[in-house]
SEKOL-348659 format. One record per residue: residue number from 0; residue in one letter; y, x, z of N, C-alpha, C in turn. Coordinates in Angstrom, 1 decimal. Layout:
<recs>
+-----+----+--------+--------+--------+--------+--------+--------+--------+--------+--------+
|   i | aa |    n.v |    n.u |    n.w |   ca.v |   ca.u |   ca.w |    c.v |    c.u |    c.w |
+-----+----+--------+--------+--------+--------+--------+--------+--------+--------+--------+
| NUM |  a |      Y |      X |      Z |      Y |      X |      Z |      Y |      X |      Z |
...
+-----+----+--------+--------+--------+--------+--------+--------+--------+--------+--------+
</recs>
This chain:
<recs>
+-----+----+--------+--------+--------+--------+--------+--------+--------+--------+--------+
|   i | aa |    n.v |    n.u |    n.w |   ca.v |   ca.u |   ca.w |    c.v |    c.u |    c.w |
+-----+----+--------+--------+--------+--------+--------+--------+--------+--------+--------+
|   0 |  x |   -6.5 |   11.1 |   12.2 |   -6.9 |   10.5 |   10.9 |   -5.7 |   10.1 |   10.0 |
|   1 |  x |   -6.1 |   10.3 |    8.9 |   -4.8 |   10.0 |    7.5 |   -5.5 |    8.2 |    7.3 |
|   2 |  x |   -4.4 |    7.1 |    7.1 |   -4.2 |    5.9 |    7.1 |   -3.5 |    5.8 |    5.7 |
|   3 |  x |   -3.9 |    5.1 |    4.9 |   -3.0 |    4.9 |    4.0 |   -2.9 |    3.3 |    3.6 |
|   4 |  x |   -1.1 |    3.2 |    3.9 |   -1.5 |    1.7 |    3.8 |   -0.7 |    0.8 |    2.6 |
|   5 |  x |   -1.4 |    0.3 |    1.9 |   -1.3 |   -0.6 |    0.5 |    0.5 |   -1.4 |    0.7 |
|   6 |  x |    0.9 |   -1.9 |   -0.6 |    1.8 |   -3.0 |   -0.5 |    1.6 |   -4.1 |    0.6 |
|   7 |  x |    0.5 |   -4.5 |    0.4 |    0.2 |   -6.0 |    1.4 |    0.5 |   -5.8 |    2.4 |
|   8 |  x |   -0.2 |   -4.6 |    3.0 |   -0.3 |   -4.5 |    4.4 |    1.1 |   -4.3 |    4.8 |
|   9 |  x |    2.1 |   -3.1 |    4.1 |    3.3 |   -2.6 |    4.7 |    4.4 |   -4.1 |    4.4 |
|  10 |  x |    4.2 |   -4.9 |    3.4 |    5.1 |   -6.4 |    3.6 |    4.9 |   -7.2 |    4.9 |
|  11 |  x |    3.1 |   -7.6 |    5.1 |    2.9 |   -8.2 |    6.0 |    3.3 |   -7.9 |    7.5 |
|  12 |  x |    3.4 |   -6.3 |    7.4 |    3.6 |   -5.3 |    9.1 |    5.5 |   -6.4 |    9.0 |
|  13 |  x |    6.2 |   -6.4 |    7.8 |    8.0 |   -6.2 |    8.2 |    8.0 |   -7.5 |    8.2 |
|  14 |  x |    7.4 |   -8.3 |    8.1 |    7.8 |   -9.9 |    8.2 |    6.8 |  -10.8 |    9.3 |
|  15 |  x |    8.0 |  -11.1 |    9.9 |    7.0 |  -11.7 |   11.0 |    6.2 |  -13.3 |   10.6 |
|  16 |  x |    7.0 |  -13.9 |   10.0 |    6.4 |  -15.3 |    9.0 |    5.2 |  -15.6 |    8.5 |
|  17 |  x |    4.6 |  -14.1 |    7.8 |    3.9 |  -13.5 |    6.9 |    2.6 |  -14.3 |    8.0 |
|  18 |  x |    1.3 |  -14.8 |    7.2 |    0.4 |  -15.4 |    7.7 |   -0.5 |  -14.3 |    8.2 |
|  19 |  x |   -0.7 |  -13.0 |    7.8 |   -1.2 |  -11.3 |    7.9 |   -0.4 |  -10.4 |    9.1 |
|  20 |  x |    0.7 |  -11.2 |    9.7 |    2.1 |  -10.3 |   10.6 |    1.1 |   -9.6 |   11.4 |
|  21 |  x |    0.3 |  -10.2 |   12.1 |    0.3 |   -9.7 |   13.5 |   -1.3 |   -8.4 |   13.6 |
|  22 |  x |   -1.9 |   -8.6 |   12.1 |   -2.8 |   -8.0 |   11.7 |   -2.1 |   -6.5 |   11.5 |
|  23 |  x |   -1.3 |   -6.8 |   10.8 |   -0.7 |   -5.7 |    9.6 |    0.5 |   -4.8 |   10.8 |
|  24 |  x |    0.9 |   -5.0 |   11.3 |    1.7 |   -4.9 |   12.4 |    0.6 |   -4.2 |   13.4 |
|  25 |  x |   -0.1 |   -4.5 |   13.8 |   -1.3 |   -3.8 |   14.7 |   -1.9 |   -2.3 |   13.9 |
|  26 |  x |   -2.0 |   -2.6 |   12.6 |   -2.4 |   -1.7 |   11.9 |   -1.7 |   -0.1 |   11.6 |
|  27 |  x |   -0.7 |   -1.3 |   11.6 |    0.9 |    0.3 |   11.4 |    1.1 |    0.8 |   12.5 |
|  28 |  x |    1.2 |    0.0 |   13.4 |    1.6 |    0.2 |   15.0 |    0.5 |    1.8 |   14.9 |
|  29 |  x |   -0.5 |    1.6 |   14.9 |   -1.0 |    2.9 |   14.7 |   -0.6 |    4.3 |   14.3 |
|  30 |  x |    0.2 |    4.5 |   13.2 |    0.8 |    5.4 |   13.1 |    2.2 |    5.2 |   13.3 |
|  31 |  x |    2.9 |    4.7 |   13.7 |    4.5 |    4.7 |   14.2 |    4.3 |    4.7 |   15.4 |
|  32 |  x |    2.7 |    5.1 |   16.5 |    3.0 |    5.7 |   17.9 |    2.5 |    6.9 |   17.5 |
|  33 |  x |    2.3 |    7.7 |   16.4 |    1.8 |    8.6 |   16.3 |    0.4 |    9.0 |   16.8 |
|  34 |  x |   -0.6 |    8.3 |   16.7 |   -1.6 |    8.5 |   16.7 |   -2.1 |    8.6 |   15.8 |
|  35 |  x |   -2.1 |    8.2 |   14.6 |   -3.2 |    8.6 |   13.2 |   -1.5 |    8.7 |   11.9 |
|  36 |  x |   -1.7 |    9.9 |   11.3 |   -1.1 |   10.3 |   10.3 |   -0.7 |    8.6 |    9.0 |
|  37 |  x |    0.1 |    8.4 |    8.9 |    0.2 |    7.6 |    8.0 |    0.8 |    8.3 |    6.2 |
|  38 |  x |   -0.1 |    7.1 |    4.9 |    0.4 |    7.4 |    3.8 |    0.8 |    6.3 |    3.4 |
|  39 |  x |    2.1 |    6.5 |    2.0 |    1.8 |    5.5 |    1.4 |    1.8 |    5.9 |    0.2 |
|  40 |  x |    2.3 |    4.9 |   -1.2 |    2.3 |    5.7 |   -2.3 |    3.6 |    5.6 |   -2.9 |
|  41 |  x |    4.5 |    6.4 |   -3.6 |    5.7 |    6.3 |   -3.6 |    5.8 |    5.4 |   -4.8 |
|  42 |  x |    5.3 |    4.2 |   -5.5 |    5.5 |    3.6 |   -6.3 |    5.3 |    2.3 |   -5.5 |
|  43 |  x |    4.4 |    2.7 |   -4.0 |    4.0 |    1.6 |   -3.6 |    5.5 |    1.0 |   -2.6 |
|  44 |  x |    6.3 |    2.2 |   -2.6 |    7.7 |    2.0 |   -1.7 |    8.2 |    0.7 |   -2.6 |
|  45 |  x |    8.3 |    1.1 |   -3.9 |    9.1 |   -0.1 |   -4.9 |    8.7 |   -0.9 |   -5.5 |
|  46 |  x |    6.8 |   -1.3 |   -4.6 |    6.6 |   -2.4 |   -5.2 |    6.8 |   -3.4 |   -3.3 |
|  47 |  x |    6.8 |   -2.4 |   -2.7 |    7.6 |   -3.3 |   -1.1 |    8.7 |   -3.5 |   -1.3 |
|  48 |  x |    9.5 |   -2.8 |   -1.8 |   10.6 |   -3.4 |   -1.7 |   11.1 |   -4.8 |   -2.9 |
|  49 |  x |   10.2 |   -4.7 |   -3.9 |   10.1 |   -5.9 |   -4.9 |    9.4 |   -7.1 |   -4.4 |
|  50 |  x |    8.7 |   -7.0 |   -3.2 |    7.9 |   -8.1 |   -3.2 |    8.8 |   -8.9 |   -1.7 |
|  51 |  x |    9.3 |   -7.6 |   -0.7 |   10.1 |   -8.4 |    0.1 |   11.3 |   -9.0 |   -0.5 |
|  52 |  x |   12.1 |   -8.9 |   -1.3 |   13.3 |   -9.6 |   -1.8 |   12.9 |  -10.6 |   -2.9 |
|  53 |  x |   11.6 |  -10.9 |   -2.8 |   11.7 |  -12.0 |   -3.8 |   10.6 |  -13.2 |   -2.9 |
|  54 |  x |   10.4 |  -12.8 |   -1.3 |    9.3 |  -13.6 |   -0.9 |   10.1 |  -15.0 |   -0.4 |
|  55 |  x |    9.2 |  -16.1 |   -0.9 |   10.2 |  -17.1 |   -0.6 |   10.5 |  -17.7 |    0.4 |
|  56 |  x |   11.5 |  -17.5 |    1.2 |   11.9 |  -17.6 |    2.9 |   12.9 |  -17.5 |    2.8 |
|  57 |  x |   13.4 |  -18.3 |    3.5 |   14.5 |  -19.0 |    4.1 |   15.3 |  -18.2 |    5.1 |
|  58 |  x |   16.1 |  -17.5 |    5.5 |   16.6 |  -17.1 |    4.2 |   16.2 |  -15.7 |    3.4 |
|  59 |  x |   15.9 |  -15.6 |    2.0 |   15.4 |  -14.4 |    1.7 |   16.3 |  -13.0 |    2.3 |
|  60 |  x |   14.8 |  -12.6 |    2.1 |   15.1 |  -10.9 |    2.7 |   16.3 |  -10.4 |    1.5 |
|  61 |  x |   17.4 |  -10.2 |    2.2 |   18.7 |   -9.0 |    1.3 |   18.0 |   -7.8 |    0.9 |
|  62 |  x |   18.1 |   -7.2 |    0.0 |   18.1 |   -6.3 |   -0.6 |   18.2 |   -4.7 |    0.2 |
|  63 |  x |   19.5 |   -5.0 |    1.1 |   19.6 |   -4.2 |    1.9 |   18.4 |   -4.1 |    3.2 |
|  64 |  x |   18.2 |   -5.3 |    3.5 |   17.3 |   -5.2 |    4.5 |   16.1 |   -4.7 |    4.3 |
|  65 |  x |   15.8 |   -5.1 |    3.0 |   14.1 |   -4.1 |    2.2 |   14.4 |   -3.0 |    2.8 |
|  66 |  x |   15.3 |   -2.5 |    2.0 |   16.1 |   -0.5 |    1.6 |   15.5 |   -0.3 |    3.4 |
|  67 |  x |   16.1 |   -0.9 |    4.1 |   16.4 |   -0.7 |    5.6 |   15.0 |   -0.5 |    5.9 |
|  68 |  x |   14.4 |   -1.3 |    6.0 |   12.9 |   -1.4 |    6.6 |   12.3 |   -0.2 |    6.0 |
|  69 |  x |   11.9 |    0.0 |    5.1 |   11.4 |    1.2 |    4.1 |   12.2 |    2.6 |    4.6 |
|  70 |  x |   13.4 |    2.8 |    4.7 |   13.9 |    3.9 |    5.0 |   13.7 |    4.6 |    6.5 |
|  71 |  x |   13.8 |    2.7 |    7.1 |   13.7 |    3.3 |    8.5 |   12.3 |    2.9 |    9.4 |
|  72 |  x |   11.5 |    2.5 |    9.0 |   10.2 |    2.2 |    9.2 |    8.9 |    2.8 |    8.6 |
|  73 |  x |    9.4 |    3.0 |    7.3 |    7.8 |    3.3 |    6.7 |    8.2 |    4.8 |    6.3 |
|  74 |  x |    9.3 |    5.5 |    5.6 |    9.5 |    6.8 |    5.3 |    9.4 |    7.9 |    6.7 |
|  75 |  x |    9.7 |    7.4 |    7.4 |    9.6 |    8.5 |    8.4 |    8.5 |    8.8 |    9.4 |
|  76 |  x |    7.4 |    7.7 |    9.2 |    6.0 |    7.8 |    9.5 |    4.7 |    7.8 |    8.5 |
|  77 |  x |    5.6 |    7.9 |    7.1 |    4.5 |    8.1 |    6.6 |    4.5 |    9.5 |    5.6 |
|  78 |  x |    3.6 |    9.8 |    4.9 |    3.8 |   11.4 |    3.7 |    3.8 |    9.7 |    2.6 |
|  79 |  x |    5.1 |   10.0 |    2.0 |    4.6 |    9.7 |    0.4 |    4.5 |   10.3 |   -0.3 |
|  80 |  x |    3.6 |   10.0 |   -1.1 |    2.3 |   10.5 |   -2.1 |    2.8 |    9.7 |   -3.8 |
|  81 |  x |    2.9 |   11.1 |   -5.0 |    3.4 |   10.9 |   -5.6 |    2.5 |   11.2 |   -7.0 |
|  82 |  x |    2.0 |   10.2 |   -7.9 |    1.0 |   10.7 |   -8.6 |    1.8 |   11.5 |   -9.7 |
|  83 |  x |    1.2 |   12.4 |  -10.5 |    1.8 |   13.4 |  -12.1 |    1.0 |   12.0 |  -13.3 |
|  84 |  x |    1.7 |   12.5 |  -14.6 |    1.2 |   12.1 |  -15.3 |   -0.4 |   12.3 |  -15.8 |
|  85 |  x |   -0.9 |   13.7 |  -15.4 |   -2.3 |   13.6 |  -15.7 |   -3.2 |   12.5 |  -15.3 |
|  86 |  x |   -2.8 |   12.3 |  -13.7 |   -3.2 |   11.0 |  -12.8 |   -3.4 |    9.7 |  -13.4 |
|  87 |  x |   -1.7 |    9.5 |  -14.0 |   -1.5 |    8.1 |  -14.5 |   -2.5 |    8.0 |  -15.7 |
|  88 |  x |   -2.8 |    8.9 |  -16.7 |   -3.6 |    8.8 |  -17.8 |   -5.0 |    9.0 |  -17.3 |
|  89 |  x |   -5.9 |    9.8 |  -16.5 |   -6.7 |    9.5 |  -16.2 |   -7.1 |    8.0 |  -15.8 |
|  90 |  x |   -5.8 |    7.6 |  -14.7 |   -6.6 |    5.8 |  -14.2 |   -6.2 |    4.9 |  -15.4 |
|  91 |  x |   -5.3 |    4.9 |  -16.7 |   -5.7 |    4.3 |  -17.6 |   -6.6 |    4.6 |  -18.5 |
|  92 |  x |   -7.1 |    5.7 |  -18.6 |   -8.1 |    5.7 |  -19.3 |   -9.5 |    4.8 |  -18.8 |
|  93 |  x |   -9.1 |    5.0 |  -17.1 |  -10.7 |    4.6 |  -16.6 |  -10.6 |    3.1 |  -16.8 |
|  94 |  x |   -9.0 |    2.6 |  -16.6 |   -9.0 |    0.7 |  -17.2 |   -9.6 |    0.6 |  -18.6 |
|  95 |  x |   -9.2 |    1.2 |  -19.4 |   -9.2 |    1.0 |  -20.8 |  -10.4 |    0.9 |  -20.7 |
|  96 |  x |  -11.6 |    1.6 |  -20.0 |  -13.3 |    2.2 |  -20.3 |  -13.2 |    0.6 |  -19.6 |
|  97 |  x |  -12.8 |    0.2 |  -18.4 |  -13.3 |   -0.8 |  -17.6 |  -12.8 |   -2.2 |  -17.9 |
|  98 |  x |  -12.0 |   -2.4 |  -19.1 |  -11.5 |   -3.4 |  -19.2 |  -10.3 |   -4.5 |  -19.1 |
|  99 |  x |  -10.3 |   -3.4 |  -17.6 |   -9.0 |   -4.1 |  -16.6 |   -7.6 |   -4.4 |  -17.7 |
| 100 |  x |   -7.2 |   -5.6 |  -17.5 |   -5.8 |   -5.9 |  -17.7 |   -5.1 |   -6.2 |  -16.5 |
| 101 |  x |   -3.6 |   -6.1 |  -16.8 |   -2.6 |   -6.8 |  -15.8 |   -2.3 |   -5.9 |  -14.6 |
| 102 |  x |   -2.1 |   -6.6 |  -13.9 |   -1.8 |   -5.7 |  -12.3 |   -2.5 |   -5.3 |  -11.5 |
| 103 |  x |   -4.1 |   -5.5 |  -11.8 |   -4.9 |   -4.7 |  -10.9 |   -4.9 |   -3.2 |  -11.7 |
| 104 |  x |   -3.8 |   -3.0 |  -12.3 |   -4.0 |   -1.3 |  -12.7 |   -3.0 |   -1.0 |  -11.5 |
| 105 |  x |   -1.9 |   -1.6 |  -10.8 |   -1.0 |   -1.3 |   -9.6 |   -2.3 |   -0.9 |   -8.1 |
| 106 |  x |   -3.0 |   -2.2 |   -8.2 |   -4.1 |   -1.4 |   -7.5 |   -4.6 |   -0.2 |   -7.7 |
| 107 |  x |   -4.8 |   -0.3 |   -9.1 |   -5.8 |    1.6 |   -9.1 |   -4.9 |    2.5 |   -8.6 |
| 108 |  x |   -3.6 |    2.1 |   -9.2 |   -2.9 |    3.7 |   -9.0 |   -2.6 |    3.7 |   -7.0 |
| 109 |  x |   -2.4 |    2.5 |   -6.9 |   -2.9 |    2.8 |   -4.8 |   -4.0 |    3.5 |   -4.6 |
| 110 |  x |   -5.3 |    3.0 |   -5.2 |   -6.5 |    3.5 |   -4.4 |   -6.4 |    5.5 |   -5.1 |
| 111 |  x |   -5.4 |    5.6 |   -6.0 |   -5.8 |    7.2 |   -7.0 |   -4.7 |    7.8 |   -5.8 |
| 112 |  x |   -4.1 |    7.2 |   -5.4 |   -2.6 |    8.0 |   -4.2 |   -3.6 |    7.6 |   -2.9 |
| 113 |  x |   -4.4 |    7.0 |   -2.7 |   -5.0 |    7.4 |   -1.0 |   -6.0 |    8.4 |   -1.6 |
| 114 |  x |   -6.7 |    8.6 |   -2.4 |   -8.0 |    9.3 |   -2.8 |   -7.0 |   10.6 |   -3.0 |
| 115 |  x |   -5.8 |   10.9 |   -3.7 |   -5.1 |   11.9 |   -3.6 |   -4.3 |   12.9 |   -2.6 |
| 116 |  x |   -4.4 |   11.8 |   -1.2 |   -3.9 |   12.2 |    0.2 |   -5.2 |   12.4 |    1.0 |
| 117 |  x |   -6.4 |   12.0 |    0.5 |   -7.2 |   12.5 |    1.2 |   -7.0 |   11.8 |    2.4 |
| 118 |  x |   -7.2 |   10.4 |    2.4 |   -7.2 |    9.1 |    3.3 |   -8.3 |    9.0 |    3.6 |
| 119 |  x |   -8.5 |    8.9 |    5.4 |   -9.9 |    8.5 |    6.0 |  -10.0 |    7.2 |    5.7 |
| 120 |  x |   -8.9 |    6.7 |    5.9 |   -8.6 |    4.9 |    6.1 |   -7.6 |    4.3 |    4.9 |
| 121 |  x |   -7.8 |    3.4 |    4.3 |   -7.5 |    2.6 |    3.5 |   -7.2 |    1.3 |    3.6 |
| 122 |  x |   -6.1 |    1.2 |    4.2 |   -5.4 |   -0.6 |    4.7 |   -5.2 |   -1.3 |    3.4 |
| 123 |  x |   -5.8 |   -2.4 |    3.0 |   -5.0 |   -3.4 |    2.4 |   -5.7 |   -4.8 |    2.9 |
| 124 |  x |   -4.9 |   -6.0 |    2.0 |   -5.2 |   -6.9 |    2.3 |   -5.9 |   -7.8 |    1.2 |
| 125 |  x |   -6.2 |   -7.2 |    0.3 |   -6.7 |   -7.2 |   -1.0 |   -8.0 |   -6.4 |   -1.4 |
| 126 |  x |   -8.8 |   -6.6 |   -0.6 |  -10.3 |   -6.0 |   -0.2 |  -11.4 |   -6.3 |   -1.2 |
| 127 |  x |  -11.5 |   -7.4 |   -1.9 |  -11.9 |   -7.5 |   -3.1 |  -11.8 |   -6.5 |   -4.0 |
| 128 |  x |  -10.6 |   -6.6 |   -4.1 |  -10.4 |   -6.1 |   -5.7 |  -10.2 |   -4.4 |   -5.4 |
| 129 |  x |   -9.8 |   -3.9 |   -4.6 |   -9.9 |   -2.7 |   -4.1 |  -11.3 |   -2.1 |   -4.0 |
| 130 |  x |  -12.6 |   -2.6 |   -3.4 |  -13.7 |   -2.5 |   -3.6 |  -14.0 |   -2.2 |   -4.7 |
| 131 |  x |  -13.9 |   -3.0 |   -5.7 |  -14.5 |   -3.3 |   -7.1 |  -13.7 |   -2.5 |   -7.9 |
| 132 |  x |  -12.7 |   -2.1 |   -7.9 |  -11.9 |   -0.8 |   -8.2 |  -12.8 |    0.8 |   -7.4 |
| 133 |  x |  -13.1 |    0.7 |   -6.7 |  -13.3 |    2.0 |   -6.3 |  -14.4 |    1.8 |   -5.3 |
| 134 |  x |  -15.6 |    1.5 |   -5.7 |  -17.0 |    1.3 |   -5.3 |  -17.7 |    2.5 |   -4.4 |
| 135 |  x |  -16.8 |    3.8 |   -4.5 |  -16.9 |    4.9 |   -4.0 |  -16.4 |    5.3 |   -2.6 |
| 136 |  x |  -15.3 |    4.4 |   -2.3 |  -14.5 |    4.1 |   -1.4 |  -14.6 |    3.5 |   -0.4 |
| 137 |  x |  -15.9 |    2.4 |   -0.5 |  -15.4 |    1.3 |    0.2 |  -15.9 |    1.1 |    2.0 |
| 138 |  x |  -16.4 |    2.4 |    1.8 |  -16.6 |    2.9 |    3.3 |  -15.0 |    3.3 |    4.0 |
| 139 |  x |  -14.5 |    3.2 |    3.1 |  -12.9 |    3.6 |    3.7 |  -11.8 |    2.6 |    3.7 |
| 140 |  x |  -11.7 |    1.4 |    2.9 |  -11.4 |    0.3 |    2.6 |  -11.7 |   -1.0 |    3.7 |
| 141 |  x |  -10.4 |   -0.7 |    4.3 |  -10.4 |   -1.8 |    5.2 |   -9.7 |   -3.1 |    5.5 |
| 142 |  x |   -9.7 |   -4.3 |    6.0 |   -8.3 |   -5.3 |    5.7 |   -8.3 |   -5.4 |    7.3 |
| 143 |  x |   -6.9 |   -5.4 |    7.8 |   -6.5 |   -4.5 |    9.4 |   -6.7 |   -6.0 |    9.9 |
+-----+----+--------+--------+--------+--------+--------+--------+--------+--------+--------+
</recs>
């Protein structure tokens, strides 16, 4: 099975602190034994690595240690998935129809890169709003 797993979940798997660790970490563990194919989305690489270097902990995650975790944990067990600009304009057009402002358009373009990997499974930790984004999905939409 193809897994594709959101920002939340791939933050929550690298920090053990994280109130999600032991969920999100079970979830990945999945494909880093190679049992189920893992995705992510390659925008979603640089919104992990923006969210680990700015999470507030003592001592914050270095910059280098993001790079590190991402290079050596998530790139080599997962396909990242890279949207074109027809993509990008398609999912704003469907906000603009839908209203959406702000950062749940970072969500659409996750759920447009698992629906473009052709993902059985859909990790995040943001299950609401993922749903309600993609109503079509949510038989695939899961929080680990």
């Amino acid at each position: 099975m193809r897994f594709y797993f959101d920002t939340s979940v791939l933050v929550a798997a690298a920090v053990a602190q994280h109130p999600h660790h032991v969920a999100g970490l079970a979830a990945y563990r999945q494909v880093m034994s190679g049992r189920h194919s893992g995705v992510v989305s390659a925008h979603g690489l640089a919104e992990t690595f923006s969210t680990l270097t700015r999470l507030p902990l003592t001592p914050m995650i270095h910059p280098t240690e993001a790079y590190r975790y991402i290079t050596e944990s998530v790139v080599p067990h997962c396909e990242t998935v890279s949207l074109q600009e027809n993509d990008y304009l398609a999912m704003l057009e469907s906000a603009a129809k839908a209203g959406l402002r702000g950062g749940i358009l970072y969500d659409a373009l996750q759920l447009r890169c698992a629906e473009k990997a052709r993902s059985d499974r859909i990790y995040t930790f943001n299950l609401i709003d993922f749903v309600r984004l993609a109503p079509q999905l949510q038989d695939k939409i899961v929080c680990p």
